[in-house]
C-alpha positions as CSV (number, residue, x, y, z in Angstrom):
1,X,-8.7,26.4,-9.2
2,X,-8.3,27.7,-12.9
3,X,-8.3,25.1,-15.6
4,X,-4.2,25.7,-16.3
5,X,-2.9,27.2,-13.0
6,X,-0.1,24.8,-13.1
7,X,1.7,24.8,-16.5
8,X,1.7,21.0,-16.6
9,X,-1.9,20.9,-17.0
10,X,-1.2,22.8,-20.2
11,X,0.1,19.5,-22.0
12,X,-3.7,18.4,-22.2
13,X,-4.3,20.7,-24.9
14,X,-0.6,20.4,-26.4
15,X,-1.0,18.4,-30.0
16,X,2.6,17.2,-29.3
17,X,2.1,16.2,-25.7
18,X,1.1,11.9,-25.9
19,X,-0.2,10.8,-22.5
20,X,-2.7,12.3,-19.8
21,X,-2.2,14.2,-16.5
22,X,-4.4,13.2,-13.4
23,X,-4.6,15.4,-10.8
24,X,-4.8,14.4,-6.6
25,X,-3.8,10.3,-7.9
26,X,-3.6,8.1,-5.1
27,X,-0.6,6.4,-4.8
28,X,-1.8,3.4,-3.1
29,X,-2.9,2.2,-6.1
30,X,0.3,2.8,-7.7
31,X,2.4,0.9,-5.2
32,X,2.7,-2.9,-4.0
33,X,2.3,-1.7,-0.9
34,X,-0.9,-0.4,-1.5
35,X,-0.1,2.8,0.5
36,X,0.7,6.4,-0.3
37,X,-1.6,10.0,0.0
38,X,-1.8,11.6,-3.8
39,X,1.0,13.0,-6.2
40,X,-0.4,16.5,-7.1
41,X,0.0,15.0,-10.9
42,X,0.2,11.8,-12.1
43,X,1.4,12.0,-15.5
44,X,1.5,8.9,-18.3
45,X,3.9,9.7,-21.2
46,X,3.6,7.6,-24.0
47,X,6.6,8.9,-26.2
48,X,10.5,10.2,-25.8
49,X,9.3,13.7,-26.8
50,X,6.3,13.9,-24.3
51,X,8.6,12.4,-21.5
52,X,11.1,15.3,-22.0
53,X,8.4,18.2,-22.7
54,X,7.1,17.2,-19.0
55,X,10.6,17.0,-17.2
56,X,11.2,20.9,-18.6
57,X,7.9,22.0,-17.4
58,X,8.3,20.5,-14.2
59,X,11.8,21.9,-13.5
60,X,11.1,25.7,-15.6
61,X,8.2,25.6,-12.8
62,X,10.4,24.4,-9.9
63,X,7.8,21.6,-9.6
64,X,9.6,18.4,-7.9
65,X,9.5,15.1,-10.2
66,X,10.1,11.6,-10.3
67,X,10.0,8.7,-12.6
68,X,8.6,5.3,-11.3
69,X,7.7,1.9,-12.7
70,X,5.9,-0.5,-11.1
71,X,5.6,1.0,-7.6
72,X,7.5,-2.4,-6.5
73,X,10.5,-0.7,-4.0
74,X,8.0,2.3,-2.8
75,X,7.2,3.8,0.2
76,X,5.4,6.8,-0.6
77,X,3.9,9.6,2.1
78,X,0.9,9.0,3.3
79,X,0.8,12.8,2.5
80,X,1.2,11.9,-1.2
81,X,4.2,13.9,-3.4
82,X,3.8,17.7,-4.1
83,X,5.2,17.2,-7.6
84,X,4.5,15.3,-10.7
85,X,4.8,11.6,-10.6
86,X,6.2,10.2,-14.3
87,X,5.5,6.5,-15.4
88,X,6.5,5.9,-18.9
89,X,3.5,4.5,-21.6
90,X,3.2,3.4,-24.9
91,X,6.6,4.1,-26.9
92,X,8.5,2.6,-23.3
93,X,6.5,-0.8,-23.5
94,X,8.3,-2.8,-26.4
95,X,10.3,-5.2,-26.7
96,X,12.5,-6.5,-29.8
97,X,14.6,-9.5,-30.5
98,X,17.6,-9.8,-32.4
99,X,17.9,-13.4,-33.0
100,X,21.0,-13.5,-34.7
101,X,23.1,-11.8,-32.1
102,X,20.9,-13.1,-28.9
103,X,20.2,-9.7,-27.8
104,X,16.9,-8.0,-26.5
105,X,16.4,-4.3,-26.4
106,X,13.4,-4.1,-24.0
107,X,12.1,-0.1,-23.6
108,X,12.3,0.5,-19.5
109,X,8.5,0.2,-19.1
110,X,8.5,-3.6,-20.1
111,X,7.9,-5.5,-17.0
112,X,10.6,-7.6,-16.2
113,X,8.5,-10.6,-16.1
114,X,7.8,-10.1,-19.4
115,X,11.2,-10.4,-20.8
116,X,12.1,-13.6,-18.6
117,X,9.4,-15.6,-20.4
118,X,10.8,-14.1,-24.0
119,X,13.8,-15.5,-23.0
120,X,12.8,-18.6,-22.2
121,X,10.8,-18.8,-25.3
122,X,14.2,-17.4,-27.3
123,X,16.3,-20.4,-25.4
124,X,17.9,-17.8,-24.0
125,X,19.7,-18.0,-20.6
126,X,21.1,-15.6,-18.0
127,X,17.6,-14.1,-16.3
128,X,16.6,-17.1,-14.6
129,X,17.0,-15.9,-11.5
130,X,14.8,-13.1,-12.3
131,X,11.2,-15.1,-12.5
132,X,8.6,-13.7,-10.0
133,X,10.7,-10.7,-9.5
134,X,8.4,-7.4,-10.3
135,X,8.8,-4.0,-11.4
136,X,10.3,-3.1,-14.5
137,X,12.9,-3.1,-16.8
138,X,14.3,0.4,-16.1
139,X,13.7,-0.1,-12.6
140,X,15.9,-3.3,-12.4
141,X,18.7,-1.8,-14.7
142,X,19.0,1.4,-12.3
143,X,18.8,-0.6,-9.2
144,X,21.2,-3.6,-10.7
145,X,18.4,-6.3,-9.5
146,X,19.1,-9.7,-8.4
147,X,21.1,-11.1,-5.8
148,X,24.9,-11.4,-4.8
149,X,25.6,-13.6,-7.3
150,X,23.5,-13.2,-10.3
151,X,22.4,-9.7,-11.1
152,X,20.7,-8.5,-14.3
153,X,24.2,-6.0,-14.6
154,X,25.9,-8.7,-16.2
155,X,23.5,-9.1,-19.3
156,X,23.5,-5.0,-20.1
157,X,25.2,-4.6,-23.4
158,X,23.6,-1.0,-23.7
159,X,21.6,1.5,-21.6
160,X,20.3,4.5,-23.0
161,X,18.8,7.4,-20.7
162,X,17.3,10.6,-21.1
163,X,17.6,13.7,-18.7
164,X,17.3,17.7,-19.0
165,X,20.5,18.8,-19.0
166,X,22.3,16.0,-20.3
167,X,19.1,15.0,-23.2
168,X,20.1,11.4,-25.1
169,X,22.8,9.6,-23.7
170,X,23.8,6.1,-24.3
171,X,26.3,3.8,-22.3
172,X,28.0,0.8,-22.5
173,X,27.3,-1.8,-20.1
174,X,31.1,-2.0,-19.4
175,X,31.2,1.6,-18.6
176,X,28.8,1.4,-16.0
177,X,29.7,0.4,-12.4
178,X,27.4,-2.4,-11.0
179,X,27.6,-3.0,-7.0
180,X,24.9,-5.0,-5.1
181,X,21.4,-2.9,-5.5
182,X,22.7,-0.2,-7.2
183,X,24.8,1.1,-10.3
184,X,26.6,4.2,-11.2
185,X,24.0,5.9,-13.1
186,X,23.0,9.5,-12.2
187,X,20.0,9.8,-10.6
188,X,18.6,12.8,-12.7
189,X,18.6,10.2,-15.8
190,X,16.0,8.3,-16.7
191,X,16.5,4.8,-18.1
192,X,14.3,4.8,-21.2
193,X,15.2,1.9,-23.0
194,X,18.1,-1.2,-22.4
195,X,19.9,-4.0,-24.1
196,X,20.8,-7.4,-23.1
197,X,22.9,-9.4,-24.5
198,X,22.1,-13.5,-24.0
199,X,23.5,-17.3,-24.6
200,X,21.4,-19.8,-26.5
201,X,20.7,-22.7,-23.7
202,X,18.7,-25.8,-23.5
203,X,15.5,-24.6,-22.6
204,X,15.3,-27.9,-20.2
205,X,17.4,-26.4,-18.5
206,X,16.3,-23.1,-18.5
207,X,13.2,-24.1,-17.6
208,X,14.2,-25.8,-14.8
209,X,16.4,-23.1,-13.2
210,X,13.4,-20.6,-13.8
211,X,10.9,-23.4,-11.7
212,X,13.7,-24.0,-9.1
213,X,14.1,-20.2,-8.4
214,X,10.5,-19.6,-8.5
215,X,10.2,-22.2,-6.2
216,X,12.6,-21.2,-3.2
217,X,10.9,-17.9,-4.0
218,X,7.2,-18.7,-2.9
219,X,8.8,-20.8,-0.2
220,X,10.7,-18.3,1.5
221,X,8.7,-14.9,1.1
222,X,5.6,-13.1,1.5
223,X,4.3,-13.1,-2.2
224,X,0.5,-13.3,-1.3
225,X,0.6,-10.0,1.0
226,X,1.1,-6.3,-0.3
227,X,4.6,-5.2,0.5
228,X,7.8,-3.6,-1.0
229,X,10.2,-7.1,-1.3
230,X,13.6,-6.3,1.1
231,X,13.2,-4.0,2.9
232,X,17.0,-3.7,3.7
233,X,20.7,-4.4,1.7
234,X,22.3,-7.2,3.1
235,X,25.7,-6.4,4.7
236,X,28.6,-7.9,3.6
237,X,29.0,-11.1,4.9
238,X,25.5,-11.6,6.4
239,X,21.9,-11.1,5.3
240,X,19.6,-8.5,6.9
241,X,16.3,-10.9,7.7
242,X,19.2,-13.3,9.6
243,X,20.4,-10.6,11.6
244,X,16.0,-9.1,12.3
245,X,14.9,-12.7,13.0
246,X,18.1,-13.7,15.7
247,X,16.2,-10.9,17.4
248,X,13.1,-12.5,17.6
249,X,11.2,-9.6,15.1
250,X,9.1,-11.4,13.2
251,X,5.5,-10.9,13.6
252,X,6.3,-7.7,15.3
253,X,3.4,-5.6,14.4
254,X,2.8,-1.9,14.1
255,X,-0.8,-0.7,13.0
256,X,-1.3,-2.7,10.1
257,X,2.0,-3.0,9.5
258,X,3.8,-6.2,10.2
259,X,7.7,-7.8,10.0
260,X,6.7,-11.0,8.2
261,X,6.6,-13.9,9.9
262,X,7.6,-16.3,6.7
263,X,10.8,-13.6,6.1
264,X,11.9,-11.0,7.9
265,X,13.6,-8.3,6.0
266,X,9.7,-8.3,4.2
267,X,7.6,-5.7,6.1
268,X,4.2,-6.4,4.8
269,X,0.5,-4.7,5.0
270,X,-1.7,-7.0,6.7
271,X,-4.9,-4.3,5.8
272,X,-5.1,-0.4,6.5
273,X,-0.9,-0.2,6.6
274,X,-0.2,3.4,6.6
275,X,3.2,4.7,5.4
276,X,3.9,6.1,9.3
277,X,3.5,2.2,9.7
278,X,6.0,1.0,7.9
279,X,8.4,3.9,8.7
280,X,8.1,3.1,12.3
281,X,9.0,-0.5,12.0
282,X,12.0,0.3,10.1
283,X,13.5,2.7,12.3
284,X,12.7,0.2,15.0
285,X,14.8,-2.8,13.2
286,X,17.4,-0.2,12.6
287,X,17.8,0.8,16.1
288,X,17.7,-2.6,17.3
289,X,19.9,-4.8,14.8
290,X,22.5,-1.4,15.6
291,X,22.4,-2.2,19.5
292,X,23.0,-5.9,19.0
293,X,25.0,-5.9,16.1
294,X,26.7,-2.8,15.4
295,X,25.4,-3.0,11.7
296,X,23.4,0.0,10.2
297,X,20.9,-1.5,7.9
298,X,20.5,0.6,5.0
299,X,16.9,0.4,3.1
300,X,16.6,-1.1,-0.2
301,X,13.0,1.1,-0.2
302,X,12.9,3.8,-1.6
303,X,11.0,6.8,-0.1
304,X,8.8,9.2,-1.4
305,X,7.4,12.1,0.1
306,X,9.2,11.4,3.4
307,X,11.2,12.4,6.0
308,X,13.2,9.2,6.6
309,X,15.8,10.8,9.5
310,X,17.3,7.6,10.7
311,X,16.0,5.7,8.1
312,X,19.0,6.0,5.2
């Protein structure tokens, strides 16, 4: 292969270009799952400039692309991705505080976790619900994350996103429409940096909100084995590891992949998981909560690199 027969590879010796390009990255060690063949490019921006300069490459060279943080809600090919797979560096990973209004504007590649425990140093409330949770802060903005009740939506005074055709854009938190797991934000964007607006709080109390949460959290799920959180959105009404365990699917075991036995919308890795694995036990939860149910379980997952027919 010549040293530059894909134009990406020509950032390397671009002056502007902040960040590196890996080529044939395992994904498995990119993921919480611990599973997924190689993206043909791994690529590390560390500023707005170098993140756009790679997005125009990709698409001028019809190479496919994605942005990811953490790897936290990631199922990726045991094939790998033929395209370049973006996570966002340097410039992404700050965080200020504005003490006098109680806001944070926290770039999307500060972990999540991080900016719970500045709150909680700040006295500020609202992301309680949030300790433990992985992944990142664009991440949880463009999947709304938290629960039926609390969700990190509510906080958003600001999200500002970046995309080829549409470059700088900024938004309102109020103009964007939150639902459970998801908001209205195009999926060609990329969330590069969000603001959330806070209320000073006894940090007693805050404290003991973020312990109580934590709390049902280690009780209830999986958090020592690899895996991807929920597998599944919860229907309306219901919740999707009620509906797999009143059919007796926990434990249920394919390769080394497994429905937890501790919660059952968690499908962990129990060691050598392959992605196959995990696609084949969530096409066989589908099927089965559909026969006994009439439900269709739609994945909270998202895939990369496969064919998921019968998964979505």
């Amino acid at each position: 292969m010549a040293q530059h027969s894909f134009p990406l590879q020509s950032l390397l010796h671009d002056p502007l270009f902040e960040g590196d390009i890996v080529a044939n990255e395992p994904m498995s060690r990119h993921t919480t799952y611990r599973i997924g063949g190689p993206a043909h490019f791994f690529v590390r921006v560390d500023t707005l400039s170098s993140l756009k300069r790679t997005c125009a490459i990709c698409d001028e060279s019809r190479m496919p692309w994605v942005v990811i943080g953490r790897g936290s809600n990631l199922l990726v090919s045991d094939e790998g991705f033929p395209g370049a797979v973006i996570i966002l560096g340097r410039d992404f990973r700050t965080m200020i505080t504005d003490d006098e209004r109680h806001r944070f504007v926290a770039g999307a590649g500060v972990l999540l976790s991080a900016v719970v425990q500045k709150a909680f140093q700040e006295s500020l409330a609202g992301l309680e619900f949030a300790v433990g949770t992985p992944g990142t802060m664009g991440g949880a903005v463009r999947m709304n994350a938290g629960s039926a009740k609390e969700w990190i939506g509510k906080l958003v005074s600001t999200v500002t996103t970046v995309s080829p055709e549409k470059g700088l854009m900024k938004y309102r938190g109020s103009d964007i429409e939150w639902g459970y797991r998801s908001s209205s934000l195009a999926g060609e964007e990329v969330v590069v940096e969000c603001e959330l607006s806070m209320e000073p709080s006894d940090p007693v109390f805050i404290h003991a909100k973020m312990e109580a949460s934590l709390k049902r959290r280690k009780s209830s799920q999986p958090l020592d084995e690899p895996s991807c959180g929920s597998v599944f959105k919860n229907p309306v009404g219901t919740s999707a590891g009620a509906l797999i365990d009143g059919l007796g699917l926990k434990g249920t075991r394919i390769g080394g992949a497994c429905i937890s036995p501790k919660h059952a919308n968690f499908i962990v890795n129990v060691g050598g998981a392959t992605a196959s694995d995990v696609l084949q036990l969530i096409h066989l939860i589908q099927s089965r909560v559909k026969e006994a149910y009439g439900i269709e379980l739609a994945p909270e997952v998202r895939f990369l690199g496969l064919s998921t027919a019968g998964a979505e």
